[in-house]
Backbone and ligand atoms as CSV (ligand in chain L), in Angstrom:
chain,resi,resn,atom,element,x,y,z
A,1,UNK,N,N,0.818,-1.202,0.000
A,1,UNK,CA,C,0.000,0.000,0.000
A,1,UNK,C,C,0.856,1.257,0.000
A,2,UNK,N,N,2.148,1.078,0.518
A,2,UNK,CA,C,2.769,2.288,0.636
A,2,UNK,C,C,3.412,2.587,-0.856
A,3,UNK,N,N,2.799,2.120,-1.741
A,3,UNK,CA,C,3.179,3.368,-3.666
A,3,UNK,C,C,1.785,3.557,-3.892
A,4,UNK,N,N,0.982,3.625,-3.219
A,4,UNK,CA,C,-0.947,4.608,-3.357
A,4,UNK,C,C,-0.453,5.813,-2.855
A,5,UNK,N,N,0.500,5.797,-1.422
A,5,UNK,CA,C,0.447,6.618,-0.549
A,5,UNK,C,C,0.995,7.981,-1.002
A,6,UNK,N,N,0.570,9.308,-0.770
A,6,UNK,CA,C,0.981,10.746,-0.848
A,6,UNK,C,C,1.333,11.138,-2.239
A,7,UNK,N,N,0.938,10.591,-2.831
A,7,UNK,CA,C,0.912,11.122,-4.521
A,7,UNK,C,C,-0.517,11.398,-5.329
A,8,UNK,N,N,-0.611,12.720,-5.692
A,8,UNK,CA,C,-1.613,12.483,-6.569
A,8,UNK,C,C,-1.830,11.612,-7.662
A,9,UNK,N,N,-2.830,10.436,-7.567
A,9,UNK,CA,C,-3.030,9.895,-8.741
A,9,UNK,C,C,-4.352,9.999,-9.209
A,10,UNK,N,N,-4.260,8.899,-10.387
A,10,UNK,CA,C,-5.492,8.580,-11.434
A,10,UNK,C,C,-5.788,7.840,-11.168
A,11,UNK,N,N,-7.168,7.602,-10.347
A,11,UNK,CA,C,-8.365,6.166,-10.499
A,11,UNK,C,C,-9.063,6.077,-11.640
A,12,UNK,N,N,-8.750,4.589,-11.967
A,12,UNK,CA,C,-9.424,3.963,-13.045
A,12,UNK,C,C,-10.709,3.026,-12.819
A,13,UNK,N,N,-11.439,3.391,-13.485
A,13,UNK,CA,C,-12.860,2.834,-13.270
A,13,UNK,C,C,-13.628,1.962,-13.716
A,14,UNK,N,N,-13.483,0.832,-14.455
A,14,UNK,CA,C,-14.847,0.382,-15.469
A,14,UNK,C,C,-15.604,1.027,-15.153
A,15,UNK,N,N,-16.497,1.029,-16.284
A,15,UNK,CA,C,-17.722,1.501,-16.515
A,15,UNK,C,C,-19.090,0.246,-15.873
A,16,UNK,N,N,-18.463,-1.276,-16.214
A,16,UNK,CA,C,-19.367,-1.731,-15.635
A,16,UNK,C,C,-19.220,-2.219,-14.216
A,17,UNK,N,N,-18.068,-1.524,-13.314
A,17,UNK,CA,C,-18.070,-1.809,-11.695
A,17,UNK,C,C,-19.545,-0.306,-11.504
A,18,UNK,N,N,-18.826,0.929,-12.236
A,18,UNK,CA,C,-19.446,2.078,-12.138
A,18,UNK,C,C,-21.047,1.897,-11.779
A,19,UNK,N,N,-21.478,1.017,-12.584
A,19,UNK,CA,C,-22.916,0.262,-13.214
A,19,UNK,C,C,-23.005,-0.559,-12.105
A,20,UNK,N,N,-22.324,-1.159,-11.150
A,20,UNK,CA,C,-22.784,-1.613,-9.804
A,20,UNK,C,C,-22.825,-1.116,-8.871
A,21,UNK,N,N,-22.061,-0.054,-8.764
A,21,UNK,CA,C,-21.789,0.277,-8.001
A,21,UNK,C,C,-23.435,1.426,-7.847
A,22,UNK,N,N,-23.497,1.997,-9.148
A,22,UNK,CA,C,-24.979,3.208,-9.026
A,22,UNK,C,C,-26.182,1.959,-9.009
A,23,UNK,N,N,-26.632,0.650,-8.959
A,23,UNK,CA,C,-27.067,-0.226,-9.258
A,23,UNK,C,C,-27.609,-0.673,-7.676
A,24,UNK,N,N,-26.330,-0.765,-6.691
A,24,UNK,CA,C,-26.264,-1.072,-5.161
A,24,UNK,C,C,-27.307,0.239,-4.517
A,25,UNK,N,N,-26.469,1.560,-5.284
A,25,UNK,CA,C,-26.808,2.483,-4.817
A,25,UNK,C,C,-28.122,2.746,-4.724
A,26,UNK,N,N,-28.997,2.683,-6.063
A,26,UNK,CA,C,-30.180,2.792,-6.021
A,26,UNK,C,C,-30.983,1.835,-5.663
A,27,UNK,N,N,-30.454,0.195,-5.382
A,27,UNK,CA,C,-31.387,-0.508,-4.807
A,27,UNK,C,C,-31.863,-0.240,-2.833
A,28,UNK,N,N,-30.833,0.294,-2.972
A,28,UNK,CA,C,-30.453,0.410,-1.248
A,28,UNK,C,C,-31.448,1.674,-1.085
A,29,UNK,N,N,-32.258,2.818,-2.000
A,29,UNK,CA,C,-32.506,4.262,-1.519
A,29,UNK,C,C,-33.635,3.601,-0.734
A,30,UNK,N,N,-34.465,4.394,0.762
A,30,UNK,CA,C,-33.798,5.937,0.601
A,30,UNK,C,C,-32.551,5.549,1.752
A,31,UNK,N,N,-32.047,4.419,1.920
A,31,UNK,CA,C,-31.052,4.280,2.611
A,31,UNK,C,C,-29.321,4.699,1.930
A,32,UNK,N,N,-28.306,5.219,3.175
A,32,UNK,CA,C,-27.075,5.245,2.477
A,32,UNK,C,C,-26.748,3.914,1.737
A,33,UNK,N,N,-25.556,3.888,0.913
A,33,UNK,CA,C,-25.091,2.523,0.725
A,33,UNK,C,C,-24.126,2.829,0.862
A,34,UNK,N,N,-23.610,1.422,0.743
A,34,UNK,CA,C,-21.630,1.431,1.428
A,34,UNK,C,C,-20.867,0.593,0.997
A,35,UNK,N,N,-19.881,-0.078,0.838
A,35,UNK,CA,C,-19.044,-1.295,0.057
A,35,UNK,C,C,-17.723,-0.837,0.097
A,36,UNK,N,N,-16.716,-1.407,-0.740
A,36,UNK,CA,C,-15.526,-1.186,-0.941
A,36,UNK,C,C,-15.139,-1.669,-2.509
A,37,UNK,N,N,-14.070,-0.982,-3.110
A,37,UNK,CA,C,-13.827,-1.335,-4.139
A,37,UNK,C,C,-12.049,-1.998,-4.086
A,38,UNK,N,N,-12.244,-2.623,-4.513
A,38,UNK,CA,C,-11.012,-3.582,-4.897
A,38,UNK,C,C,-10.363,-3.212,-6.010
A,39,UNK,N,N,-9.386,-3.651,-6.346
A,39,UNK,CA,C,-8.776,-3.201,-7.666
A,39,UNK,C,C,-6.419,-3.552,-7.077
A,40,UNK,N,N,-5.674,-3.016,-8.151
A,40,UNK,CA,C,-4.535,-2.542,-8.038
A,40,UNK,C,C,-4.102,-1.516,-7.918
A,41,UNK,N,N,-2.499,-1.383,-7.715
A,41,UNK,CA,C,-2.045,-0.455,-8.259
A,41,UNK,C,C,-1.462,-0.599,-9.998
A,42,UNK,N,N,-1.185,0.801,-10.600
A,42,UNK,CA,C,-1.168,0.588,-11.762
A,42,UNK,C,C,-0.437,2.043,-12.187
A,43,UNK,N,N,0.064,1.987,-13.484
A,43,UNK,CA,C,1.240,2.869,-13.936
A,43,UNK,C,C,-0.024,4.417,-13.339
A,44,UNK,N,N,0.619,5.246,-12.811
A,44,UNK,CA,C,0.355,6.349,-13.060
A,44,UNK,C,C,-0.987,6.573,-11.823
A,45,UNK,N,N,-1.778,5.355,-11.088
A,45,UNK,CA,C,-2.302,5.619,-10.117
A,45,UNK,C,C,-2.858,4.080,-9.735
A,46,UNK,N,N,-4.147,4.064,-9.485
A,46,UNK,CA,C,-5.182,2.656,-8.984
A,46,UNK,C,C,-6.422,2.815,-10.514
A,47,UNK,N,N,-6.038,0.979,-10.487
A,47,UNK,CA,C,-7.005,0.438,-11.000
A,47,UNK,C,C,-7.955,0.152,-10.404
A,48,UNK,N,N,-9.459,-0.013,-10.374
A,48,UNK,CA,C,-10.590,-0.771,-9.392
A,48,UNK,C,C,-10.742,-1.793,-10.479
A,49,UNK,N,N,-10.750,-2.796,-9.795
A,49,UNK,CA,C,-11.375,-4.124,-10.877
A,49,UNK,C,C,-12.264,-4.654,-10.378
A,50,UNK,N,N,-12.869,-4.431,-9.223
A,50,UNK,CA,C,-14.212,-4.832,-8.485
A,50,UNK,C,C,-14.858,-4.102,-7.396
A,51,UNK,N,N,-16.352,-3.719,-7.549
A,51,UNK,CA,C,-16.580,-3.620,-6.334
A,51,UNK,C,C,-17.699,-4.086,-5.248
A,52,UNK,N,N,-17.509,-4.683,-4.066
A,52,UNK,CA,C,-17.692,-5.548,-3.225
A,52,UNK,C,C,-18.833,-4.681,-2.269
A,53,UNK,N,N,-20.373,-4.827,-2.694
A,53,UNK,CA,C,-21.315,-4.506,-1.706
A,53,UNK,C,C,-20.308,-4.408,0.013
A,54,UNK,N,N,-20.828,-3.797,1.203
A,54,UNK,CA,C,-20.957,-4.869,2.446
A,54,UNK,C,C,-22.243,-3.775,3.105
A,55,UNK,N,N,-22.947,-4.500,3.664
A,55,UNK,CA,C,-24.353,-3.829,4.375
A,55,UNK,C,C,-23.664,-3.027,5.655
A,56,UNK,N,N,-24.766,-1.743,5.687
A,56,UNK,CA,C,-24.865,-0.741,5.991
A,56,UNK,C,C,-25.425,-0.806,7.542
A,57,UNK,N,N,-25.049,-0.816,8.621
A,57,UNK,CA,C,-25.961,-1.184,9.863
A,57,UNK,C,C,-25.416,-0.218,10.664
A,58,UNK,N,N,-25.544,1.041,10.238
A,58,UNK,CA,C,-25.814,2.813,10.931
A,58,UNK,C,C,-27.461,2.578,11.290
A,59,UNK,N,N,-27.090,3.085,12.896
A,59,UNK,CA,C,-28.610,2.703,13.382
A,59,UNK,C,C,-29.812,3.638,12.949
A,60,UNK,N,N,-29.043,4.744,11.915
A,60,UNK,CA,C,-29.690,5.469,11.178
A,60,UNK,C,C,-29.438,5.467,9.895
A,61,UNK,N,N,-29.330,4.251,9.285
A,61,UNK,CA,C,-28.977,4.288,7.618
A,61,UNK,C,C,-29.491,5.108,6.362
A,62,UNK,N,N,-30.681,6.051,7.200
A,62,UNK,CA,C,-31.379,7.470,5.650
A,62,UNK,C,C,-29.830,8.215,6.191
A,63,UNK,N,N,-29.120,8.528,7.161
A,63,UNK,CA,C,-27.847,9.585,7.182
A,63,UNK,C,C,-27.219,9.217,7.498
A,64,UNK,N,N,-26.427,7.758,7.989
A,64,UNK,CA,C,-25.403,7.669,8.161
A,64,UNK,C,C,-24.930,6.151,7.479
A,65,UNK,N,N,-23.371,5.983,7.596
A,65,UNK,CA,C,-23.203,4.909,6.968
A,65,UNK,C,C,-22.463,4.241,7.809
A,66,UNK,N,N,-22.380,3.086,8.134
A,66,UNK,CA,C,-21.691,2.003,9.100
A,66,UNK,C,C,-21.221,0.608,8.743
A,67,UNK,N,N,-19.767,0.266,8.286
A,67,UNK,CA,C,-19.490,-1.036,7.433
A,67,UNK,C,C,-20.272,-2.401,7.910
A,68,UNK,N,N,-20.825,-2.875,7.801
A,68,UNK,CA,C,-20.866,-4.301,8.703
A,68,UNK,C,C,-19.385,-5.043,9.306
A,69,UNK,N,N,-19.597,-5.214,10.381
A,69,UNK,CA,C,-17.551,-5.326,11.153
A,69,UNK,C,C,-17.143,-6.926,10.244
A,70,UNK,N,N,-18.060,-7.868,10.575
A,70,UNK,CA,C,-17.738,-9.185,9.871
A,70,UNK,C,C,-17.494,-9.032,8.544
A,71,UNK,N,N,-18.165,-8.693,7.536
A,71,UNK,CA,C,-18.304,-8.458,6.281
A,71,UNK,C,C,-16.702,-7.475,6.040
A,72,UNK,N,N,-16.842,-6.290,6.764
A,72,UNK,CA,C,-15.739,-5.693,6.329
A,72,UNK,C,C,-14.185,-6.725,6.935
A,73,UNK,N,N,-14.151,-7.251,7.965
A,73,UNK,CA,C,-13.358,-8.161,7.938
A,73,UNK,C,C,-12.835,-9.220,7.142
A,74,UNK,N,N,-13.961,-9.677,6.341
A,74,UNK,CA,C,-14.110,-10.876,5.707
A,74,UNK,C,C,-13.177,-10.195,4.467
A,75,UNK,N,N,-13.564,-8.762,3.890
A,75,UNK,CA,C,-12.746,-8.522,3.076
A,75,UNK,C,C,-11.448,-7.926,3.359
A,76,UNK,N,N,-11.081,-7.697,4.747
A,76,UNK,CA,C,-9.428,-7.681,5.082
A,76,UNK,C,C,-8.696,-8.847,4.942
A,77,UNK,N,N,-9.465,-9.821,5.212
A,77,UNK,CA,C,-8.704,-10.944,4.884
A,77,UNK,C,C,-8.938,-12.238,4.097
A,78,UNK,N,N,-9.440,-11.725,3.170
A,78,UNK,CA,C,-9.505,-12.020,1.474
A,78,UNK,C,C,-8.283,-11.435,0.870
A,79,UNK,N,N,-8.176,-12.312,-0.554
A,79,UNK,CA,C,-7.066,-12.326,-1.079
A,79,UNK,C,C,-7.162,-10.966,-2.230
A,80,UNK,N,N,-7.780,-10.507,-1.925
A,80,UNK,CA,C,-7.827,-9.644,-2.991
A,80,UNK,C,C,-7.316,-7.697,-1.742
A,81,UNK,N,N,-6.741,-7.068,-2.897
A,81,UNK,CA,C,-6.437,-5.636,-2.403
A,81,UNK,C,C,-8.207,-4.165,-1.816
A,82,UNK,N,N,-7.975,-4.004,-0.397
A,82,UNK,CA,C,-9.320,-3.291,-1.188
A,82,UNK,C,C,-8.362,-1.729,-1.436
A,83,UNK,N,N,-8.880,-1.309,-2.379
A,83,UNK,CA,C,-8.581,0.478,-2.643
A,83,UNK,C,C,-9.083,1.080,-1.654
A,84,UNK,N,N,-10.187,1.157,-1.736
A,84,UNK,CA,C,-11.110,2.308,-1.639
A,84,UNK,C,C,-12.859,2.014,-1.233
A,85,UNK,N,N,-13.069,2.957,0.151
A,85,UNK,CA,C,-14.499,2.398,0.575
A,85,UNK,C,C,-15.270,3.575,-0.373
A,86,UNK,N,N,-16.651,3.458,-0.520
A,86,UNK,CA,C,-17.457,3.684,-1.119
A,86,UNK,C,C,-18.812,4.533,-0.574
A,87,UNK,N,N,-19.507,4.937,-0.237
A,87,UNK,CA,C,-20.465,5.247,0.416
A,87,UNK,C,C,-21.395,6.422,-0.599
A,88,UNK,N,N,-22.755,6.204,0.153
A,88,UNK,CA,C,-23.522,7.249,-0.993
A,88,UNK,C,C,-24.364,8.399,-0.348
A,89,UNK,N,N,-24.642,9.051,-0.449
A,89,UNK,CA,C,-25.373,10.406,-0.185
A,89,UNK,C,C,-26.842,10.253,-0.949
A,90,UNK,N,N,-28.202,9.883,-0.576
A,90,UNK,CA,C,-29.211,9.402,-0.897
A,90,UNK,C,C,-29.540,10.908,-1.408
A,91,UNK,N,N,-29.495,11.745,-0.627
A,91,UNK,CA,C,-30.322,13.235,-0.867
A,91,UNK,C,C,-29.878,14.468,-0.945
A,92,UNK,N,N,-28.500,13.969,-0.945
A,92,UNK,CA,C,-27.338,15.190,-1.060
A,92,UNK,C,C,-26.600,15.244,-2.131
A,93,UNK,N,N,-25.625,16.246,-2.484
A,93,UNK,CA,C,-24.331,16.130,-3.463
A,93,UNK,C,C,-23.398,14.746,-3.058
A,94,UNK,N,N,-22.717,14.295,-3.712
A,94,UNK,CA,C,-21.727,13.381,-3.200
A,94,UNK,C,C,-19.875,14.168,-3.023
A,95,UNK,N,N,-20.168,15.201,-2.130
A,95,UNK,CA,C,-19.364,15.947,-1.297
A,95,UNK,C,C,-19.160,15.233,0.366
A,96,UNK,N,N,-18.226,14.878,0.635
A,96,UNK,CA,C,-17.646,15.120,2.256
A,96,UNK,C,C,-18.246,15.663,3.506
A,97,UNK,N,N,-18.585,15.337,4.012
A,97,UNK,CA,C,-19.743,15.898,5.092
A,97,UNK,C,C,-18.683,15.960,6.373
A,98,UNK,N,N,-18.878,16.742,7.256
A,98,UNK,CA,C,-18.264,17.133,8.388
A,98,UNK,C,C,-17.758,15.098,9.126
A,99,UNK,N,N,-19.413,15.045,9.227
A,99,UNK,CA,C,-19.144,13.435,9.893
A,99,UNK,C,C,-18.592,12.295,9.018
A,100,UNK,N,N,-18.201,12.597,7.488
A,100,UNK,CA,C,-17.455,11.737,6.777
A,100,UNK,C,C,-16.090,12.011,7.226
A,101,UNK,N,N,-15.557,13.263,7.419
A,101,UNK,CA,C,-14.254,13.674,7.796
A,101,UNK,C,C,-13.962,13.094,9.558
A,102,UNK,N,N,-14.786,13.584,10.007
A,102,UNK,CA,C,-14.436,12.781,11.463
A,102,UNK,C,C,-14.275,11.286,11.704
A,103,UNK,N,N,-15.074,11.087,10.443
A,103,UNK,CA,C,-14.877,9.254,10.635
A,103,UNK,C,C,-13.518,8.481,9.792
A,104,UNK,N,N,-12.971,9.823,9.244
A,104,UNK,CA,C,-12.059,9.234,8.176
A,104,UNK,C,C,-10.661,8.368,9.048
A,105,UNK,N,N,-10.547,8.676,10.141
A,105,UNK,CA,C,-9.341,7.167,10.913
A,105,UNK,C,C,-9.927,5.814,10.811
A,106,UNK,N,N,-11.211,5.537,11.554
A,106,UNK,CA,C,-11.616,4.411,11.046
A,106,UNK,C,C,-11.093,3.806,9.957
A,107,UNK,N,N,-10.761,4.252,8.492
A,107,UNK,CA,C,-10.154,3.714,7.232
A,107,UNK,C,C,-8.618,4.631,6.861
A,108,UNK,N,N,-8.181,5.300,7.412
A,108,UNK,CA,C,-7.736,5.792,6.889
A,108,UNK,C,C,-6.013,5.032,6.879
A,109,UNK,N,N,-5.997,4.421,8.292
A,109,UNK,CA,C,-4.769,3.377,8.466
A,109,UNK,C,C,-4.693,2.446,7.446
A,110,UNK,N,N,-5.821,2.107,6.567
A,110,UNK,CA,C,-5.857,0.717,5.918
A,110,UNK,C,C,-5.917,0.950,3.975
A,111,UNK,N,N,-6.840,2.107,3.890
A,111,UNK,CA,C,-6.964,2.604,2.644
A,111,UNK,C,C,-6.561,4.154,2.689
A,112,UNK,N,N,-6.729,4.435,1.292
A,112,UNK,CA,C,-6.115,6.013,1.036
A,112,UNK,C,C,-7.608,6.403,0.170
A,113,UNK,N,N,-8.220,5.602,-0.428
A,113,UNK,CA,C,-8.912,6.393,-1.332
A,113,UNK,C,C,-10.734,6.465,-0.624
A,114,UNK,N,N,-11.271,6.944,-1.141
A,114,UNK,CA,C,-12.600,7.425,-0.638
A,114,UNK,C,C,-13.284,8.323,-1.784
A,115,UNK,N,N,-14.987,7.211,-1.985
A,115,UNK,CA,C,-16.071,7.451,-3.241
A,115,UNK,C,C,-17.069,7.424,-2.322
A,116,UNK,N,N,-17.645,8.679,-3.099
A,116,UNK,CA,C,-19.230,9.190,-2.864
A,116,UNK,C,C,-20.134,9.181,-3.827
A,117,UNK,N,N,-20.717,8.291,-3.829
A,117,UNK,CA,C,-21.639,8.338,-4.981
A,117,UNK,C,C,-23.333,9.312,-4.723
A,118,UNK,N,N,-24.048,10.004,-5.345
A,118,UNK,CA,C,-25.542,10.316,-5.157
A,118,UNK,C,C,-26.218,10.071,-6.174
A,119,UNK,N,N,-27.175,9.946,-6.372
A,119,UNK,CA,C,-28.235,9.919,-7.086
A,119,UNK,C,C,-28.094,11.349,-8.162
A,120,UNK,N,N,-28.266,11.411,-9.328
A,120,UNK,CA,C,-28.370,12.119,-10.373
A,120,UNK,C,C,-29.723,12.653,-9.850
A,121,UNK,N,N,-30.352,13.796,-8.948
A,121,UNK,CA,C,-31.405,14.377,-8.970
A,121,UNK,C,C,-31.761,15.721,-10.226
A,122,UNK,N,N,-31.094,15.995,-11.197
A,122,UNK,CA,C,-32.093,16.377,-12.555
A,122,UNK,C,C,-32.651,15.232,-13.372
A,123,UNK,N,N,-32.377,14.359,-12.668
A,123,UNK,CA,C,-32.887,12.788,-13.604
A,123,UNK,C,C,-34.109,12.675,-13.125
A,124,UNK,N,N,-34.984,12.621,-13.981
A,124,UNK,CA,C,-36.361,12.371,-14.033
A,124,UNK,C,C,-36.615,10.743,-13.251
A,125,UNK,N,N,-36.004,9.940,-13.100
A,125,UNK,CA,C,-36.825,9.339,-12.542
A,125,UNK,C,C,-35.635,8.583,-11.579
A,126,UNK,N,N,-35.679,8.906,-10.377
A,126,UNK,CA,C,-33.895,8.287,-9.618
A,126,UNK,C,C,-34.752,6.844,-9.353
A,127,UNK,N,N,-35.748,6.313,-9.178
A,127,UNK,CA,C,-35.877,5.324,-8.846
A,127,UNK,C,C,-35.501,4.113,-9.925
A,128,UNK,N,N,-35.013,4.437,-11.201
A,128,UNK,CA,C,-34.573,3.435,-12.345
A,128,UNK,C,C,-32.947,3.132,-11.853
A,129,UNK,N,N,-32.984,1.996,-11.845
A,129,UNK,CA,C,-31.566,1.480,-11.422
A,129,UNK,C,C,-30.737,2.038,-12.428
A,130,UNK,N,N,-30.751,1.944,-13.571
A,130,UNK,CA,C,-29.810,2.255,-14.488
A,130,UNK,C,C,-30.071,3.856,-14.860
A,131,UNK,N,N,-30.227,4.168,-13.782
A,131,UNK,CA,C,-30.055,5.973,-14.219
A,131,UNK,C,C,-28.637,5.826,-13.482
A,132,UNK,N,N,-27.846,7.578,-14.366
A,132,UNK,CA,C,-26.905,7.618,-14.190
A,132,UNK,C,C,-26.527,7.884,-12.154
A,133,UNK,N,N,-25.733,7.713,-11.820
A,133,UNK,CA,C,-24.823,8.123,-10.504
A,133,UNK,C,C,-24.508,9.179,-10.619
A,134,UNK,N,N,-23.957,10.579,-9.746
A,134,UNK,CA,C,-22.998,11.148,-9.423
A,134,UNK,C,C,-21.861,11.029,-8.657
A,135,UNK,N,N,-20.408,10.553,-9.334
A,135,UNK,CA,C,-19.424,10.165,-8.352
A,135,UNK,C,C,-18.113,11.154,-8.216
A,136,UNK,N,N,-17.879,10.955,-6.999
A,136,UNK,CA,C,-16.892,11.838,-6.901
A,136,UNK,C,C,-15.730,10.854,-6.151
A,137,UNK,N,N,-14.249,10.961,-6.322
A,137,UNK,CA,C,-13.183,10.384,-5.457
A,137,UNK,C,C,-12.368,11.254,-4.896
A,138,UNK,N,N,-11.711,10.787,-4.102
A,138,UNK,CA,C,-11.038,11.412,-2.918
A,138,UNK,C,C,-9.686,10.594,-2.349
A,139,UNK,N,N,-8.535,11.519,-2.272
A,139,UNK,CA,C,-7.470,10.661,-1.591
A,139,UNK,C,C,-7.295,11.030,-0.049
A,140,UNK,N,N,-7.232,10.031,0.963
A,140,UNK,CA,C,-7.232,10.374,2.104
A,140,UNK,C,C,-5.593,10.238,2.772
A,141,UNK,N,N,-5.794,11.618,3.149
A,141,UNK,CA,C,-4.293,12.651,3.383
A,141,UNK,C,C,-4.134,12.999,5.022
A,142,UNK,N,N,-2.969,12.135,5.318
A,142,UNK,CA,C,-3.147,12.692,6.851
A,142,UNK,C,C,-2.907,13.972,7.115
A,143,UNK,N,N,-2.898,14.785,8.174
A,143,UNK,CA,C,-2.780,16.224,8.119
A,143,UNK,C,C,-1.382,16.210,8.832
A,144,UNK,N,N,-1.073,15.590,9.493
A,144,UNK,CA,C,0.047,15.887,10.242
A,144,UNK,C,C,1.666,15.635,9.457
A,145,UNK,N,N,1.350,14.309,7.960
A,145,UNK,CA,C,1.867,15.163,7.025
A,145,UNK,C,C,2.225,15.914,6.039
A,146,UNK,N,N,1.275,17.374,6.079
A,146,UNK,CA,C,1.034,17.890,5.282
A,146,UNK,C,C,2.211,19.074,5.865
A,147,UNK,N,N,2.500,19.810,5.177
A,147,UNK,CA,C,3.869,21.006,5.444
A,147,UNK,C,C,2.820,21.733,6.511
A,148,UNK,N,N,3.810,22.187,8.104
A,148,UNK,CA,C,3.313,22.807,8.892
A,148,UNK,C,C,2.561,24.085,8.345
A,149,UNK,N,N,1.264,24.601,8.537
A,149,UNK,CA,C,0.758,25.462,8.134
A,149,UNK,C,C,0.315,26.727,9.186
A,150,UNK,N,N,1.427,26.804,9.385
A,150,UNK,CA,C,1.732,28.423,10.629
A,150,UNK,C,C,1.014,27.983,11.975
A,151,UNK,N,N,0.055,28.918,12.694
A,151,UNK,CA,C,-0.690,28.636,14.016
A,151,UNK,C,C,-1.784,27.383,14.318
A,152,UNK,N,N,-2.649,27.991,12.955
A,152,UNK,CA,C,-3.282,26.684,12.970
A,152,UNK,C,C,-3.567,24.818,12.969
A,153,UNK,N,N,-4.337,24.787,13.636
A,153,UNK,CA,C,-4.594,23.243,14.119
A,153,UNK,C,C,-5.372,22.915,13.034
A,154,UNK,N,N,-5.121,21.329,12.635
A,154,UNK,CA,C,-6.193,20.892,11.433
A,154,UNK,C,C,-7.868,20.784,12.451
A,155,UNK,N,N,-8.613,20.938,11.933
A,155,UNK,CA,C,-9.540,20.467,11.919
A,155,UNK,C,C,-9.907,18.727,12.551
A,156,UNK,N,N,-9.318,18.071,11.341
A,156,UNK,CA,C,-9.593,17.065,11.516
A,156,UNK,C,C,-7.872,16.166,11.385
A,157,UNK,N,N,-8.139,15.390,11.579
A,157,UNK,CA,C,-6.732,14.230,11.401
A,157,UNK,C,C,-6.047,13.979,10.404
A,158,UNK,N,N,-7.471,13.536,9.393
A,158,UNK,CA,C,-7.107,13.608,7.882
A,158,UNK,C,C,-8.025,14.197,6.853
A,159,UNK,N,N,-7.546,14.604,5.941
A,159,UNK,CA,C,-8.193,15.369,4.774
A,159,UNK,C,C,-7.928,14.789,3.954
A,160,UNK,N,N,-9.293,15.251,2.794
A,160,UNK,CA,C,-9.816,14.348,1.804
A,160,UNK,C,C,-9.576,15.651,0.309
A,161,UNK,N,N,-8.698,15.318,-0.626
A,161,UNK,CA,C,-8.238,15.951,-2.028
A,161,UNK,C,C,-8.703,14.903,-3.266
A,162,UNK,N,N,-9.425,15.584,-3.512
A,162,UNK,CA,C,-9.985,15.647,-4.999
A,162,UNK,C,C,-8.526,14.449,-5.783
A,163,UNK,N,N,-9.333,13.502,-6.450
A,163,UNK,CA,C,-8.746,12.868,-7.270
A,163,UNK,C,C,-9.428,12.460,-8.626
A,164,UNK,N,N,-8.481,12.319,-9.597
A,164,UNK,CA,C,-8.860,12.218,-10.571
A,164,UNK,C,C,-9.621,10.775,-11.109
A,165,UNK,N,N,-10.506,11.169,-11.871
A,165,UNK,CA,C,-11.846,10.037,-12.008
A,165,UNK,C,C,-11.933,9.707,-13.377
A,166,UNK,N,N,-11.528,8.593,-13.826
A,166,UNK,CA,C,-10.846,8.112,-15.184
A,166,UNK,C,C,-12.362,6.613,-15.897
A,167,UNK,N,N,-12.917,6.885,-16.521
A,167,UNK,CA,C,-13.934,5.771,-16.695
A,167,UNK,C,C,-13.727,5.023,-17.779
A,168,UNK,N,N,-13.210,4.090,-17.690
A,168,UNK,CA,C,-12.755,3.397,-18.769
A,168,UNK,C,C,-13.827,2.358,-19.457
L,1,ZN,ZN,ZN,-21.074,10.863,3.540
């Protein structure tokens, strides 16, 4: 994991993980959804070559999102790499929310990357599975090492930078 780490890269996407991933998303509304994506590393950033539902058991799943502990275990120790967890915003932009940032240690020891998917709301009808997604990715950046930035204290532990979103 440590050549993901502190470099801006390029995530690569199929189009048909993309298609499961908005697929999970909309079967799950008006609940969040959540999973992880699997994949490599690869010239120039991360490949995803799969991505792996795991249920959502936030004792408030319309706003919050919570891995299942077994399930997310089951895929720590599976043979496969995960990238990057996943989560969706049912009624919002798929932007970073205060409580996505506070929760970002939970993953942040294990993965670097972080997807928000929402629902396409100018889409006439979000309840069709195969309407499009809105996705956004994110590399997760600890703050402490980021170049000292004068008086101020971070906010949070780690911060989340815009990464590039490649759909192949
Ligand atoms: Zn969120």
């Amino acid at each position: 994991m440590a050549a993901l780490h502190g470099q801006q890269n390029t995530l690569t996407l199929p189009r048909s993980v993309e298609r499961e991933m908005s697929r999970h998303m909309h079967l799950s509304l008006p609940q969040e959804a959540c999973g992880v994506v699997l994949g490599e590393s690869a010239a120039g950033g991360i490949r995803i070559s799969r991505f792996q539902p795991i249920r959502n058991v936030a004792p408030d799943p319309l706003h919050h999102f919570s891995l299942d502990q077994s399930e997310w275990i089951q895929c720590l120790f599976s043979d496969v790499t995960i990238v990057g967890v996943f989560h969706t915003h049912p009624c919002s932009l798929p932007i970073p929310s205060q409580e996505d940032l506070q929760a970002l240690p939970n993953f942040a020891g294990l993965i670097h990357t972080y997807l928000i998917g929402a629902p396409d709301l100018s889409v006439s009808a979000p309840e069709d599975f195969e309407s499009p997604m809105l996705l956004n990715a994110y590399q997760i950046i600890s703050n402490e090492e980021q170049e000292p930035s004068g008086a101020s204290f971070p906010l949070h532990p780690y911060s989340l930078i815009p990464l590039t979103l490649r759909m192949t």
